[in-house]
RODO-2510 file (C-alpha; in nm, 4 decimals, decimal comma):
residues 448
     n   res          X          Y          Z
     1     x    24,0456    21,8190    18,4026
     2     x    23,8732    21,9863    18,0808
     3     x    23,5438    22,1662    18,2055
     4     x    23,2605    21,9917    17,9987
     5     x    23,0910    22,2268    17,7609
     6     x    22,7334    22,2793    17,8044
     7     x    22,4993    22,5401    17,7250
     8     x    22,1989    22,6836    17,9530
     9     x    21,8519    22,4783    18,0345
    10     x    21,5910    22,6433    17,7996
    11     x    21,8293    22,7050    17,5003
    12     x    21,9914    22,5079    17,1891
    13     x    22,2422    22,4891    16,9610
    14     x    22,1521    22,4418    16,5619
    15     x    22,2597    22,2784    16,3008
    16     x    22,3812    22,3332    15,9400
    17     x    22,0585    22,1352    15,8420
    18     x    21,8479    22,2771    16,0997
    19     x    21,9221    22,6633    16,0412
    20     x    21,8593    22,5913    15,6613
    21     x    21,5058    22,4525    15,7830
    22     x    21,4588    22,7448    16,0730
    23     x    21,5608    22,9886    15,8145
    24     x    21,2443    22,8084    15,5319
    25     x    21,0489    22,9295    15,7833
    26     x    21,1695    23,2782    15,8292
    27     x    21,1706    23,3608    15,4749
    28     x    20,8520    23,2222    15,3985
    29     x    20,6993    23,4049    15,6904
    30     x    20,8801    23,7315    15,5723
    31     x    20,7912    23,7124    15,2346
    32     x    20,3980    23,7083    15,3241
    33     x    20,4378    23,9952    15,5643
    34     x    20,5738    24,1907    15,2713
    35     x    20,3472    24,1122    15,0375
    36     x    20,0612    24,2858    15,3035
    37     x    20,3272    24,6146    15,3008
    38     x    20,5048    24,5647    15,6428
    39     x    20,8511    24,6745    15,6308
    40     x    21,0967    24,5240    15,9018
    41     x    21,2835    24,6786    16,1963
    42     x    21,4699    24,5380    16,4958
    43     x    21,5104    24,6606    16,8421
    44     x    21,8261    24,5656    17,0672
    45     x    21,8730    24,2221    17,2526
    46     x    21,8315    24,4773    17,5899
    47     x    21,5782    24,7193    17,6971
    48     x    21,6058    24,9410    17,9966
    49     x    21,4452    24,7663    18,2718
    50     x    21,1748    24,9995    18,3510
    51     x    21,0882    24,9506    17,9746
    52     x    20,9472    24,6310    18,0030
    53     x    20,8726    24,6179    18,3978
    54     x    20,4413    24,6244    18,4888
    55     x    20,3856    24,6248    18,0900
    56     x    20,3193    24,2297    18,1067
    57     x    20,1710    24,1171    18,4913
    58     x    20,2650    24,0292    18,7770
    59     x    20,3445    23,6603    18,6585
    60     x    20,5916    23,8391    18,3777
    61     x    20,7786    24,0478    18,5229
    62     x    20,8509    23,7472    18,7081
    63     x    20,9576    23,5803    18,4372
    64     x    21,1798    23,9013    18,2610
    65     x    21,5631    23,7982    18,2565
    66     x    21,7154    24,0645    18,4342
    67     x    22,0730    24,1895    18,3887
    68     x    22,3162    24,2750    18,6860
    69     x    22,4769    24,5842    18,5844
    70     x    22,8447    24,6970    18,4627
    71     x    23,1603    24,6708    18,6944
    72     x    23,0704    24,6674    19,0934
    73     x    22,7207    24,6186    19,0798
    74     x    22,6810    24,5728    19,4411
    75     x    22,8885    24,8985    19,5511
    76     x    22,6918    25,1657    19,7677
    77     x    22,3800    24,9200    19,7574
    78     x    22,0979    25,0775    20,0158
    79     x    21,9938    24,7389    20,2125
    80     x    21,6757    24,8807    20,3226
    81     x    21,5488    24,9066    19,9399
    82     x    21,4567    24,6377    19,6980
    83     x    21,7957    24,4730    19,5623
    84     x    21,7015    24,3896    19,2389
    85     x    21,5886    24,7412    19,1246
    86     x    21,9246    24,9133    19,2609
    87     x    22,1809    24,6337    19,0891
    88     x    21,9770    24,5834    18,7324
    89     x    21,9177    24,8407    18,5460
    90     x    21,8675    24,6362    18,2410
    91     x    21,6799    24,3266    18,1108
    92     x    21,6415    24,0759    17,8816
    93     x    21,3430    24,1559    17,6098
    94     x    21,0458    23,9506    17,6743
    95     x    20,8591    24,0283    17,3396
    96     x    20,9228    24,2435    17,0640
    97     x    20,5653    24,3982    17,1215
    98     x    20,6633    24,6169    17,3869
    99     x    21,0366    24,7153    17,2272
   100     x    20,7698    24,8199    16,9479
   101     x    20,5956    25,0511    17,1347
   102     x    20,9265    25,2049    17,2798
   103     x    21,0257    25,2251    16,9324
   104     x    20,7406    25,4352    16,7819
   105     x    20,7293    25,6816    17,0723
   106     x    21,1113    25,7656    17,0565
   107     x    21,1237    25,7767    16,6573
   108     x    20,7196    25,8919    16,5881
   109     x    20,8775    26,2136    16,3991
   110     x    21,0247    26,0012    16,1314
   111     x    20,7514    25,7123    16,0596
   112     x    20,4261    25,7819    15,8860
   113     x    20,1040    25,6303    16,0340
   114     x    19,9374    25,3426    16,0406
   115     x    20,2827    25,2245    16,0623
   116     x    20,3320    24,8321    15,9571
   117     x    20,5958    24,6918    16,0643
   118     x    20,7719    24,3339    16,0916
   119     x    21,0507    24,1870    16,3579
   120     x    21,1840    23,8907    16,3689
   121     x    21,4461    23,8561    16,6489
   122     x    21,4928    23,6481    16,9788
   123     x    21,3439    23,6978    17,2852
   124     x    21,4025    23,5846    17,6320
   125     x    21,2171    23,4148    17,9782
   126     x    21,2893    23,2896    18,2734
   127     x    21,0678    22,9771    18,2134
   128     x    21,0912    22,6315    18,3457
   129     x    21,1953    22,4804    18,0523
   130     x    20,9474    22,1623    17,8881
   131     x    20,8671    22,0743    17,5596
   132     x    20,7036    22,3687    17,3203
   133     x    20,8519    22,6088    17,5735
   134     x    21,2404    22,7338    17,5771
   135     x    21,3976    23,0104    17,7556
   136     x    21,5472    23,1348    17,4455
   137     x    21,3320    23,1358    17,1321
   138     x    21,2444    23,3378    16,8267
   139     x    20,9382    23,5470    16,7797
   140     x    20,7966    23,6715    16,4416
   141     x    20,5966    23,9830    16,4767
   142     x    20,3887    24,1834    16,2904
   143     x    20,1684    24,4920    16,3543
   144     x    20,0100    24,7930    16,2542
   145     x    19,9502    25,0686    16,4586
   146     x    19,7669    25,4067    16,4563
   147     x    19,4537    25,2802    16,3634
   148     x    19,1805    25,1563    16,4729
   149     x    19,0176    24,9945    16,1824
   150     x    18,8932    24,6463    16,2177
   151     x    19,0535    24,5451    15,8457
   152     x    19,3732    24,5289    16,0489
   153     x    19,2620    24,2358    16,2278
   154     x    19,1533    24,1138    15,9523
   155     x    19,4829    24,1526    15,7612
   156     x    19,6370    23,9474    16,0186
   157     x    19,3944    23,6956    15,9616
   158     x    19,4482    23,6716    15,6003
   159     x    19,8828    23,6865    15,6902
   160     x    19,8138    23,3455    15,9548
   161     x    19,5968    23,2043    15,6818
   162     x    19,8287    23,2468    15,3993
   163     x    20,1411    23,1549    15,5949
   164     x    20,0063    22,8154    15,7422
   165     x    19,9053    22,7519    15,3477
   166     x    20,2696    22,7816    15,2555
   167     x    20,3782    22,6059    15,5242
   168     x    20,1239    22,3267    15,4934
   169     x    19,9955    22,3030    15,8305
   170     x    19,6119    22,3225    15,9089
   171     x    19,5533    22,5652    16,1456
   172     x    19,2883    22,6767    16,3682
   173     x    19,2034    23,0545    16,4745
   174     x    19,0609    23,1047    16,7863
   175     x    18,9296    23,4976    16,8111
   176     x    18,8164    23,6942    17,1791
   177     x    18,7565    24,0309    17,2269
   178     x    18,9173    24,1541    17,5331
   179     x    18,6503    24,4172    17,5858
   180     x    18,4028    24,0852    17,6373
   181     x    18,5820    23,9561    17,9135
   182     x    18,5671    24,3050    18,0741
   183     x    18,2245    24,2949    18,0262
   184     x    18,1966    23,9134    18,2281
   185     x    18,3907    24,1044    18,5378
   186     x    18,1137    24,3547    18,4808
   187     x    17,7976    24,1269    18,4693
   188     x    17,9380    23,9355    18,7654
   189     x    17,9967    24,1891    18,9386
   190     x    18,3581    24,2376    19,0088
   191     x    18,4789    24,4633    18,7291
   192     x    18,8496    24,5148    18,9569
   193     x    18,8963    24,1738    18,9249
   194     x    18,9053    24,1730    18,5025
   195     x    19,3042    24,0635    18,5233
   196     x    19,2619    23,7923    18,7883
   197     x    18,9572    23,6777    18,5822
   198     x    19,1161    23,6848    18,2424
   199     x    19,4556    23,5152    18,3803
   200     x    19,2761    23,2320    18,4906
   201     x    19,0006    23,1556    18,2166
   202     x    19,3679    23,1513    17,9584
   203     x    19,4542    22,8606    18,1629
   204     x    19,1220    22,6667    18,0650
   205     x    19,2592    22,4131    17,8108
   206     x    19,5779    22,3927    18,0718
   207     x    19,4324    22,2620    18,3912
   208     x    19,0411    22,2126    18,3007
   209     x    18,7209    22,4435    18,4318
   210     x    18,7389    22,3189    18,8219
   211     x    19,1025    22,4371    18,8257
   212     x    18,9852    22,7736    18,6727
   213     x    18,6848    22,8084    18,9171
   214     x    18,8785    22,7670    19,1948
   215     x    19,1358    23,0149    19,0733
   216     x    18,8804    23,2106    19,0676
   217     x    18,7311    23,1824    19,4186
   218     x    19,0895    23,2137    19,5370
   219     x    19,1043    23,5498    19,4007
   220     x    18,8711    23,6520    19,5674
   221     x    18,5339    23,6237    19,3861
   222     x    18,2148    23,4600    19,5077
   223     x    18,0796    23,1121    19,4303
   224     x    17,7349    23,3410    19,2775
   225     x    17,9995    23,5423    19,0218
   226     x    18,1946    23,2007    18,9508
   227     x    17,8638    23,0306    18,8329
   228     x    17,7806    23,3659    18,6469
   229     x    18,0724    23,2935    18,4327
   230     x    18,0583    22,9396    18,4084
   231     x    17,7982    22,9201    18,0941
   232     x    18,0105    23,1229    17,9676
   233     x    18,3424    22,8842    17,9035
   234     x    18,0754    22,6382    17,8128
   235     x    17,9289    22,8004    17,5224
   236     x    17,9026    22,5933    17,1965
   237     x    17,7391    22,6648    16,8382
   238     x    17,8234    22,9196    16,5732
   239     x    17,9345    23,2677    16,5674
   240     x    17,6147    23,3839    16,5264
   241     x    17,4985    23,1525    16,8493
   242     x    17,7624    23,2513    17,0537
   243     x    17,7471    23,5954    17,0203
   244     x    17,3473    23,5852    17,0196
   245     x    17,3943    23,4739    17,3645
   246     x    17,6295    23,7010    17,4924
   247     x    17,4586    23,9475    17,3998
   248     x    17,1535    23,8523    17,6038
   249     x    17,3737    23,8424    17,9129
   250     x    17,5089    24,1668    17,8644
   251     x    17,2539    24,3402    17,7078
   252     x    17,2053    24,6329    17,9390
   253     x    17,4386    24,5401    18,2179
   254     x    17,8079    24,5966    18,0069
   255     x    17,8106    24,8801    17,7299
   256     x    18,2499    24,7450    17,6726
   257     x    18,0971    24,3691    17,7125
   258     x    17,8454    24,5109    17,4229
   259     x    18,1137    24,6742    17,2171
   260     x    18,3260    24,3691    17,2195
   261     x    18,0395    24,1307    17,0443
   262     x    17,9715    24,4262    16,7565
   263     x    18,3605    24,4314    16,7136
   264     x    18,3529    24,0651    16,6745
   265     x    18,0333    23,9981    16,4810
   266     x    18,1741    24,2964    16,2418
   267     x    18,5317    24,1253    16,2566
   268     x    18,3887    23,7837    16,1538
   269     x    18,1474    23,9477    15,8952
   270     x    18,5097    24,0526    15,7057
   271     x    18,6729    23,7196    15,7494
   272     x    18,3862    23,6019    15,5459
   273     x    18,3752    23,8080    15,3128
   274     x    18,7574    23,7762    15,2585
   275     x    18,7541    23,3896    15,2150
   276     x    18,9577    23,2430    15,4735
   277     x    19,0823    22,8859    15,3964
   278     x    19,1603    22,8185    15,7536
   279     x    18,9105    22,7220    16,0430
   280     x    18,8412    23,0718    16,2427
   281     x    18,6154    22,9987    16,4910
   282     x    18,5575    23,2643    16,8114
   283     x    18,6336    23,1393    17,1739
   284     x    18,4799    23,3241    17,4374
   285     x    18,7461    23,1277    17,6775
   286     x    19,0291    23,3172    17,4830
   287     x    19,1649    23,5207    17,7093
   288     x    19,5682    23,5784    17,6273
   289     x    19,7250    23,6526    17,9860
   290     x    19,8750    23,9629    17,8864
   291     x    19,7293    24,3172    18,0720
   292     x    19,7983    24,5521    17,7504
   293     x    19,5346    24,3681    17,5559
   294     x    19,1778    24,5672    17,5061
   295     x    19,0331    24,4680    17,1680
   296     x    19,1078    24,1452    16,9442
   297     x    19,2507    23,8745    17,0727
   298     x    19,3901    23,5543    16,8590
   299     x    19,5220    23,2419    16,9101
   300     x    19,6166    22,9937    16,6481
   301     x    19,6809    22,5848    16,7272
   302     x    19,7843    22,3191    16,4974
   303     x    19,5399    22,1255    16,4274
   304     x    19,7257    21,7301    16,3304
   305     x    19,9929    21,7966    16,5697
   306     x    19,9612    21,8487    16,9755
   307     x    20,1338    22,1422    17,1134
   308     x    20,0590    22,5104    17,2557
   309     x    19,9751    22,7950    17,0545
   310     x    20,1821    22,8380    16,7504
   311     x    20,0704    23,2195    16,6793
   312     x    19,8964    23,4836    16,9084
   313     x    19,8124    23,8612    16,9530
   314     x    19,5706    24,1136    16,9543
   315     x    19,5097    24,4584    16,9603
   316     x    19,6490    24,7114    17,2545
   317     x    19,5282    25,0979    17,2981
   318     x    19,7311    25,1832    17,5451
   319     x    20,0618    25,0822    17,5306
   320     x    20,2408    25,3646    17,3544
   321     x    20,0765    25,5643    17,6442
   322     x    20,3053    25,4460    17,8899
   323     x    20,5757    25,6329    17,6719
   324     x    20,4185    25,9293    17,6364
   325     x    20,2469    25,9101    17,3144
   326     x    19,8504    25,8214    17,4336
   327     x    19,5672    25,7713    17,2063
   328     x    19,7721    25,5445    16,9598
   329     x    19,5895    25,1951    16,9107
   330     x    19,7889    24,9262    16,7237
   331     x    19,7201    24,5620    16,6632
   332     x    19,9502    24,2757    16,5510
   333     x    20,0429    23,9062    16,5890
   334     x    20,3347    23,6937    16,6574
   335     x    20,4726    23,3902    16,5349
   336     x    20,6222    23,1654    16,7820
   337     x    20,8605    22,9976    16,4989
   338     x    21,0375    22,7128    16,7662
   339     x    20,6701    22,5632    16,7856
   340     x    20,6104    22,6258    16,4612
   341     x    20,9782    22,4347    16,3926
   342     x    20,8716    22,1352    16,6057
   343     x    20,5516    22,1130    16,4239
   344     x    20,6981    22,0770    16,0471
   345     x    20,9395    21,8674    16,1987
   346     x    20,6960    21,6402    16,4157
   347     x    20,4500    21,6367    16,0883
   348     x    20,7672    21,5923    15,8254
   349     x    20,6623    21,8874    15,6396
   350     x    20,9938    22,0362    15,5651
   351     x    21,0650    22,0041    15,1546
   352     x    21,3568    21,7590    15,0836
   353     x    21,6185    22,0479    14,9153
   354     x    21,6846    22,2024    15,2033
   355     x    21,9324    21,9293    15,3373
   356     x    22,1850    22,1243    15,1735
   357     x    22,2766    22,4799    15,0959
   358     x    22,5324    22,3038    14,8267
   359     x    22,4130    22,2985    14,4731
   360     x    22,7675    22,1285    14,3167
   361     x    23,0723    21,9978    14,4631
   362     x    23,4187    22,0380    14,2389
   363     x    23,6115    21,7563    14,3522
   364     x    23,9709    21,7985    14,4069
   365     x    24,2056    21,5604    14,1429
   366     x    24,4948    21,8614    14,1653
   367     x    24,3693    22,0581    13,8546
   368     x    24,2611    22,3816    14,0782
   369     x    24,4172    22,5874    13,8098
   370     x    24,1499    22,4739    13,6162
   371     x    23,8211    22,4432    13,8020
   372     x    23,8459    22,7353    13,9897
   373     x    23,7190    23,0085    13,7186
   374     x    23,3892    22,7608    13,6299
   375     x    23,3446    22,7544    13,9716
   376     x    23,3531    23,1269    13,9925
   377     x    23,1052    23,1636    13,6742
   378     x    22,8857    22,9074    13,8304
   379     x    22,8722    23,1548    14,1535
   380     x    22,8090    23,4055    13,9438
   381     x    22,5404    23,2780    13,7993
   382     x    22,3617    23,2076    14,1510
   383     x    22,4635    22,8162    14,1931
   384     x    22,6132    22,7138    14,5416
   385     x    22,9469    22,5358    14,4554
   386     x    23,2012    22,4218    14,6907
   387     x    23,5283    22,3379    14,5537
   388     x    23,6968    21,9999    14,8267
   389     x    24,0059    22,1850    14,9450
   390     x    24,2501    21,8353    14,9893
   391     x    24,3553    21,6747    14,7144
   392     x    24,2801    21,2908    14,8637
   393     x    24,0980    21,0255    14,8281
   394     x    23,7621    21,0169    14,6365
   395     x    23,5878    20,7939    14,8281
   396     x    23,6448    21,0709    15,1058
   397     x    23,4854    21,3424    14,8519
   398     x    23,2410    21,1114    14,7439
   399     x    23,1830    21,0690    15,1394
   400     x    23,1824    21,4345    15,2006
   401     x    22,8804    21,5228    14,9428
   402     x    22,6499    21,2426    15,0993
   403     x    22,6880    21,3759    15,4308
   404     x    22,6123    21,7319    15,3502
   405     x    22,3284    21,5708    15,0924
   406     x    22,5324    21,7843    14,8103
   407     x    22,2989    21,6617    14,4442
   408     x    22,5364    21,7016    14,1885
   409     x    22,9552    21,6529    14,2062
   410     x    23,2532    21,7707    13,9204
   411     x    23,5591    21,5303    13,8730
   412     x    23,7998    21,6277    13,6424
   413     x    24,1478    21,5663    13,6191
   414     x    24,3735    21,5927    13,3549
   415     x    24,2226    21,5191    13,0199
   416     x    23,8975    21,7014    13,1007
   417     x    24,1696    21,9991    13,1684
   418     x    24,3324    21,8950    12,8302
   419     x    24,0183    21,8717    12,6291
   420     x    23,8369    22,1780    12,8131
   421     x    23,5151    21,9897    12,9526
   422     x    23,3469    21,9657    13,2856
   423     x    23,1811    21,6162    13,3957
   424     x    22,9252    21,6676    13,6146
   425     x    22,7386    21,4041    13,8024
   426     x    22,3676    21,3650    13,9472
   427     x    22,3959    21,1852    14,2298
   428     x    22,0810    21,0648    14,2784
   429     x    22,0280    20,9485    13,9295
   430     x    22,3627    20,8607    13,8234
   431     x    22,3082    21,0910    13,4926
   432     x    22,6219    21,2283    13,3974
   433     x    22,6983    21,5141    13,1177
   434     x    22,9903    21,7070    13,0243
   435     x    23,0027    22,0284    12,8905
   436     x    23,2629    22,2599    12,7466
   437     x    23,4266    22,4759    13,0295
   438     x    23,2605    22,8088    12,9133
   439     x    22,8668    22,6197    12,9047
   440     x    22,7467    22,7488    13,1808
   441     x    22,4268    22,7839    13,0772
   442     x    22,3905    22,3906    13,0058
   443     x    22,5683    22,3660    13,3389
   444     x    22,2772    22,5538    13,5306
   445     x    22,0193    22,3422    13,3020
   446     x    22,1524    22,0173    13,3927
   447     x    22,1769    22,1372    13,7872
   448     x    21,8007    22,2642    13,7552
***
């Protein structure tokens, strides 16, 4: 009996139609991250495992897709050591952010700084698969690093602002400041406990404030430092407000809780100056679970359409440190471009021409001979022709071009051979011209 094909949980096949709609998205994302002077790279599918292990948490290196090594994986395995360490040498990358890092270190004697860069590549985790969330999915990053300037951030702000424009999505921009939150485990008094703390305020909007608080008290912090933060996640009002507030709590207990709000008053002082269309708002609940966060952290939702974040980041000090290259502070965001897929797809946003890659179909009456080279010129020229390879039945052609939503069709047969012209039909309309065989020009007119 024929095995049934399948494919894993978490991942997906696409279609003609939908690549030409992922791929709307790509371009349009790549062609603002070039106009900002980012230049792309990409990094392999597989990192060494120690690469990305303890750069993302406990809860992901849990989730990193490990893989079991070359040939006899299992030969002279010591049973009194950890299995997974001695058998997988390799893994799956999680993000491109860390693959970055790795990547500057190893080539820093050929890149000039602040180095801009762009990815966009696939990236894997061992998720429980749901909607929003796959185990396979495409990330579109872009950062700067080596420096530390704060018109960094807010050329990422302008890049989300100008790429939800395009895209025609209204966007929110949630903005933290890691060094806040540090400053919370400070004025509560258990500045050890900044990851547990931080891990559980990101999962605020995910399981509500009780849920978070009793995280909390679970790891290990008292009901008095709980209710310290508490006001906190509850703030409301303006930038100004918020941060007017903070600052009263922290004022002399938290110089990094203290840095954080002038980074973020300074931050927002930009992003009004540089006329942000979007709504950028600051969210002293924004935490981002990730540990190699210490600056500016963003978050971006869609506003008419309910799902997770469609684009996050921030800025990192430290990470190129863990390669050997310390003192190198870089900042970027990524685009999580399967959300940002189901979103133009949920809110119909996609533009109509991209149902087909096909500009003009050549039907096939058995004068090849004679299509063929206007086909070529068309090509030429830039038009996307397909010429039907079977001589058969119109109806089929005619068949053919609906189903791949192909706009305009050719039929000629022998007399438009004999008398040199090319009919050409809009579908839609029913408009129909013919030219002479070497009018290309008035070919690409009429197909415009």
């Amino acid at each position: 009996m024929a095995q049934k094909p399948s494919i894993p949980k978490g991942t997906r096949d696409f279609s003609q139609q939908e690549m030409a709609q992922r791929n709307y998205i790509f371009d349009t994302i790549r062609s603002v991250f070039k106009t900002y002077g980012y230049s792309q790279i990409e990094t392999p599918a597989m990192e060494n495992l120690q690469t990305l292990m303890g750069k993302y948490g406990e809860e992901g290196d849990k989730l990193l897709f490990r893989i079991l090594n070359s040939g006899d994986a299992f030969a002279g395995v010591d049973m009194s050591k950890p299995l997974a360490s001695q058998v997988c040498e390799k893994g799956l990358r999680y993000d491109l952010t860390v693959p970055f890092a790795r990547f500057v270190v190893q080539h820093q004697n050929e890149i000039s700084f602040p180095f801009k860069r762009f990815q966009i590549q696939p990236v894997w985790r061992a998720d429980r698969p749901q909607k929003g969330r796959y185990r396979e999915f495409y990330q579109c990053d872009v950062d700067v690093i080596g420096s530390r300037s704060l018109v960094n951030e807010l050329e990422l702000v302008q890049i989300v602002d100008r790429v939800f424009s395009l895209l025609d999505v209204n966007v929110l921009i949630k903005i933290n400041n890691r060094k806040v939150l540090t400053g919370l485990a400070e004025i509560c008094g258990f500045p050890d406990k900044v990851v547990d703390i931080t891990v559980a305020i990101d999962k605020l909007d995910k399981i509500g404030l009780d849920a978070v608080k009793e995280e909390m008290l679970s790891k290990g912090l008292t009901p008095e430092a709980v209710a310290v933060l508490e006001p906190v996640l509850l703030l409301s009002g303006n930038t100004a407000d918020k941060i007017a507030s903070m600052r009263a709590m922290m004022d002399g207990k938290s110089a990094s809780g203290m840095e954080g709000l002038r980074e973020l008053e300074e931050l927002f002082g930009l992003i009004d100056a540089a006329g942000i269309n979007s709504q950028v708002e600051i969210d002293l609940s924004l935490a981002r679970g990730l540990n190699y966060y210490t600056g500016a952290i963003f978050e971006v939702k869609a506003l008419d359409y309910q799902i997770g974040s469609i684009c996050g980041g921030g800025r990192y000090d430290n990470l190129t440190g863990i390669f050997g290259l310390p003192y190198m502070s870089g900042v970027g965001v990524s685009f999580g471009a399967d959300r940002i897929y189901d979103v133009l797809k949920g809110l119909d946003k996609f533009p109509e021409g991209l149902k087909s890659s096909t500009t003009l179909l050549f039907a096939n009456m058995g004068e090849l001979a004679y299509v063929l080279p206007v086909a070529k010129a068309l090509r030429e020229a830039g038009v996307a022709v397909e010429v039907y390879p079977d001589n058969t039945k119109l109806k089929k052609q005619f068949d053919y071009a609906d189903h791949k939503a192909i706009p305009f069709i050719s039929i000629n047969g022998s007399n438009e051979a004999a008398d040199g012209l090319v009919q050409i039909k809009n579908l839609a309309s029913g408009e129909q011209r013919s030219f002479g065989k070497d009018d290309v020009e008035g070919m690409i007119r009429f197909l415009s």
